[in-house]
C-alpha positions in Angstrom: 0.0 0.0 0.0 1.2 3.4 -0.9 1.9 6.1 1.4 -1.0 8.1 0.0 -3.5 6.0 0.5 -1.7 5.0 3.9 -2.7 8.8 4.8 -6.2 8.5 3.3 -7.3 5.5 5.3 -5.2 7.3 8.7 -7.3 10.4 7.9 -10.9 9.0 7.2 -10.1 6.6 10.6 -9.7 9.7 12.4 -12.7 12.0 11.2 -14.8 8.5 11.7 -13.5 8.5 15.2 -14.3 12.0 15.9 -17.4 11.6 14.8 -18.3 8.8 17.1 -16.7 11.1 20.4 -18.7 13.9 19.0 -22.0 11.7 19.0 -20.9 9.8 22.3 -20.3 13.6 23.9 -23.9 14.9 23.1 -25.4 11.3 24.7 -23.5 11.3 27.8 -24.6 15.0 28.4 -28.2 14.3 27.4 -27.7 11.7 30.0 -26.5 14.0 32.6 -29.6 16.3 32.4 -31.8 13.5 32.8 -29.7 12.2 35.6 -30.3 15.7 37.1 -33.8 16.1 36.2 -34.3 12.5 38.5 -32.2 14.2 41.4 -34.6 17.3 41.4 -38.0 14.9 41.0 -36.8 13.1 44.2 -35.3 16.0 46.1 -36.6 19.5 45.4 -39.6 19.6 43.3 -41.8 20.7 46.1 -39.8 23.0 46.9 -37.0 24.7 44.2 -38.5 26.4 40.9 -35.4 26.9 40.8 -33.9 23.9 40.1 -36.5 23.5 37.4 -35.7 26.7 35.7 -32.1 25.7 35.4 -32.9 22.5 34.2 -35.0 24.5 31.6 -32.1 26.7 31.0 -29.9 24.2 29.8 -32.3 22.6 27.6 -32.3 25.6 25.5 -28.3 25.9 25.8 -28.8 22.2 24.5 -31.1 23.0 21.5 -29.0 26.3 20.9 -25.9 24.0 20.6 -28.1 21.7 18.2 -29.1 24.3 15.9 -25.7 26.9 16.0 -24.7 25.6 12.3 -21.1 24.5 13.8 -19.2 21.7 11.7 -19.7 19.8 15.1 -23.8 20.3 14.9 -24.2 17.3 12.7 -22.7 15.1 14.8 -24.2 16.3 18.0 -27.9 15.4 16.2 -26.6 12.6 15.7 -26.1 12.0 19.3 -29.1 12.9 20.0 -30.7 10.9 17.5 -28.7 7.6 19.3 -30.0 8.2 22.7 -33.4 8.8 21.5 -33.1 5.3 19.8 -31.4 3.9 22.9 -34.8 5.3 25.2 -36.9 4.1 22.3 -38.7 6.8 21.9 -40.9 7.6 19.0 -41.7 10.9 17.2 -44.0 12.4 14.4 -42.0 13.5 10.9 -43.2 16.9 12.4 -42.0 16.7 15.8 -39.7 19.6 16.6 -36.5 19.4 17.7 -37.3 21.4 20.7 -39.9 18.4 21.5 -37.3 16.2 21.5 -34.9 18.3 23.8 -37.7 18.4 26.5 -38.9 14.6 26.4 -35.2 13.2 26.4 -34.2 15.2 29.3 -37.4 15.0 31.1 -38.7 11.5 30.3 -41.5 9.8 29.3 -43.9 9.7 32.0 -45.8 12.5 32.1 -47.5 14.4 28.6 -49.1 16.9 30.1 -45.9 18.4 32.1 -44.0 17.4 29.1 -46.1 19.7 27.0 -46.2 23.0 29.5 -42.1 22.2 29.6 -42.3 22.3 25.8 -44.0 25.6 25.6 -41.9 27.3 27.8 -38.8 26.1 25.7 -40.7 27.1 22.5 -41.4 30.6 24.4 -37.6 31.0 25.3 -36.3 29.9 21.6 -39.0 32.8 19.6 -38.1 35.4 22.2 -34.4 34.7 21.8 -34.0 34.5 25.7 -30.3 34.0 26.7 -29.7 31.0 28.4 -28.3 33.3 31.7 -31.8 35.0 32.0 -34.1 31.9 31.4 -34.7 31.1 35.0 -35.4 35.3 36.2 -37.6 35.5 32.6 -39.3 32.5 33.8 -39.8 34.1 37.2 -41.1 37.4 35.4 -44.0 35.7 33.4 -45.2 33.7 37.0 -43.6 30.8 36.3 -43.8 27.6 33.8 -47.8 27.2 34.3 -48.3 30.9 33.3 -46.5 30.9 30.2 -48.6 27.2 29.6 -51.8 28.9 30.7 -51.2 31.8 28.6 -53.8 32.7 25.1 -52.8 34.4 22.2 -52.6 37.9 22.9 -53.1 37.6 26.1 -51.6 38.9 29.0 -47.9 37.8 30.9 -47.4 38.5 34.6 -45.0 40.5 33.6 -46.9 42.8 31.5 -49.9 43.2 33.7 -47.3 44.5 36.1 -46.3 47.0 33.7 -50.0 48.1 32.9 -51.0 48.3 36.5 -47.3 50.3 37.4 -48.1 52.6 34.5 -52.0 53.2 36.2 -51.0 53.7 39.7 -47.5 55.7 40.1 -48.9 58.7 39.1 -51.6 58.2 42.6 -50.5 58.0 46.0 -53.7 56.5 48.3 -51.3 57.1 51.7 -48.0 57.7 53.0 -46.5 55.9 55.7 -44.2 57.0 58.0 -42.7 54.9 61.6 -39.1 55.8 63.8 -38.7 51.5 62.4 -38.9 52.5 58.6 -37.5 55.8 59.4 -34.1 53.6 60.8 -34.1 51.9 57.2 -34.0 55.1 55.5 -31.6 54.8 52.6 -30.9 57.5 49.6 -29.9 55.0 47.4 -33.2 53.7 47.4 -35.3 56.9 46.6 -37.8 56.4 43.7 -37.4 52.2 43.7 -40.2 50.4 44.5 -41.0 48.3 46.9 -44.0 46.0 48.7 -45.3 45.7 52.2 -47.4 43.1 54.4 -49.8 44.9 55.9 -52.5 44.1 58.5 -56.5 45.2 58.4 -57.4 46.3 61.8 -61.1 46.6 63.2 -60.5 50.8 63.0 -60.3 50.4 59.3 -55.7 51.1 59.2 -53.3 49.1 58.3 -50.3 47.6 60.7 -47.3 47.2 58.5 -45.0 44.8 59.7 -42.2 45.0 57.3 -41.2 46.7 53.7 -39.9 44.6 50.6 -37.4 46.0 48.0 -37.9 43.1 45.4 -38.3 43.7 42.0 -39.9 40.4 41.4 -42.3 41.0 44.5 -42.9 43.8 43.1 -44.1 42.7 39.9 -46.0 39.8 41.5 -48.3 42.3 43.7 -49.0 44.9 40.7 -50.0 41.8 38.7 -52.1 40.7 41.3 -53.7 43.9 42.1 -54.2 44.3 37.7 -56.0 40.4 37.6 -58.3 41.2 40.7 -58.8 45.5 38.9 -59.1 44.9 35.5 -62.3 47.6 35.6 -60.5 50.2 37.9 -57.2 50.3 36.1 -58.9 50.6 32.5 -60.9 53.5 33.9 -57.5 54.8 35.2 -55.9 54.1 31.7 -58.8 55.6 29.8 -58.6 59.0 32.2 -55.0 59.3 31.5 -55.2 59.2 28.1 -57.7 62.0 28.3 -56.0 63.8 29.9 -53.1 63.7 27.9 -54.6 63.9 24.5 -56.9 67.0 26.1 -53.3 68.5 27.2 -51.9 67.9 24.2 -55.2 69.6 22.2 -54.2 72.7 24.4 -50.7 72.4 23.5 -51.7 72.8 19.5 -53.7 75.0 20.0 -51.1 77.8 22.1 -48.9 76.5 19.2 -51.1 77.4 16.8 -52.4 81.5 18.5 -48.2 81.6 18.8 -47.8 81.1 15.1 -50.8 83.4 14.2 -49.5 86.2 16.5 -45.7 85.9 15.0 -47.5 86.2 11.9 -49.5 89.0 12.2 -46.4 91.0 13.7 -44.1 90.1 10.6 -47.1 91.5 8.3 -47.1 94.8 10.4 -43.5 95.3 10.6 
């Protein structure tokens, strides 16, 4: 045998190799995930959303890795293509391949969680979340069931927060004031918001008993207070935007007696 085709053979024994670490890579990390997604069933999953999100978080980093167009990308379906044959599972023509990220990490035993784990990838991928904000965009929306639940055109946690913070701000219904908030007076705070637990009493006040600077506690009360005040907050909306376009009607028409004046001084000069 000649030394070129020595090289040939050397070389096509090597790329078949690589090919077969490539593929063996992807199953022993699919393998992982699902070895982690057991360890949080068993462990946390009364407990840790968390744990969940992350898990969620590298599912896309997985399908992101599937789909990047690298010269390793056809391998690594490949991989996943063997360890969906080794788990026998079975998928449409149309399946997509986020499907099968979700239901070879998180088994086979459940459709329904399957499917709301599904959508939330599928919600991820169109939004073009990065994999480092999955689990706090996750949190923003209310969590998986909330971007499940959600209709078309409807409404995320998220942005009911916004609607009810841009309804409210501009009202203040009390102000509070204590020596035990005054002690946790801090400038660099001025302007944030923040939530407190309050307390009805019989006299009709409120006892506070402490103040919350979370964002994401935040959000969760003025989406709570825009579910149960639909009617309020639209009559709010629908005030402000009278008032606006009624200021802004004013606004044309100084604009307009401004112009008129300027002109009739130029004519008399």
């Amino acid at each position: 045998m000649s030394n070129t085709s020595t090289s040939t053979l050397s070389t096509t024994t090597t790329a078949v190799a690589t090919s077969a670490q490539v593929s063996q890579a992807l199953m022993q990390r699919i393998s992982d995930l699902a070895i982690r997604r057991e360890a949080w069933e068993t462990t946390e999953y009364s407990r840790s959303n968390q744990a969940l999100y992350g898990l969620i978080a590298d599912c896309l980093d997985l399908y992101l890795d599937l789909t990047s167009g690298s010269d390793g990308a056809k391998h690594k379906k490949q991989g996943l293509q063997d360890y969906i044959n080794l788990k026998g599972y079975v998928f449409k023509d149309t399946s997509p391949l986020s499907l099968k990220v979700i239901r070879c990490v998180f088994g086979d035993r459940d459709r329904r969680r399957l499917s709301t784990y599904h959508t939330v990838l599928r919600v991820a991928i169109a939004d073009k979340w990065a994999v480092a904000d999955v689990a706090k965009n996750i949190g923003e929306y209310g969590g998986v069931q909330e971007i499940s639940l959600r209709k078309p055109g409807g409404m995320t946690a998220k942005e009911k927060a916004q609607a009810a913070r841009a309804a409210l701000m501009n009202q203040s219904v009390a102000t509070l004031t204590s020596d035990m908030l005054n002690k946790q007076f801090n400038t660099e705070h001025i302007g944030e918001n923040a939530v407190a637990v309050l307390t009805l009493n019989g006299d009709g006040t409120y006892s506070v008993h402490c103040v919350v600077r979370s964002t994401t506690a935040v959000n969760a009360a003025l989406a709570g207070y825009f579910s149960a005040n639909k009617e309020v907050l639209k009559g709010l909306q629908e005030q402000q935007q009278a008032q606006a376009a009624d200021a802004a009607k004013s606004q044309q028409i100084a604009n307009a007696a401004a112009a008129a004046n300027d002109s009739q001084q130029s004519l008399a000069a």
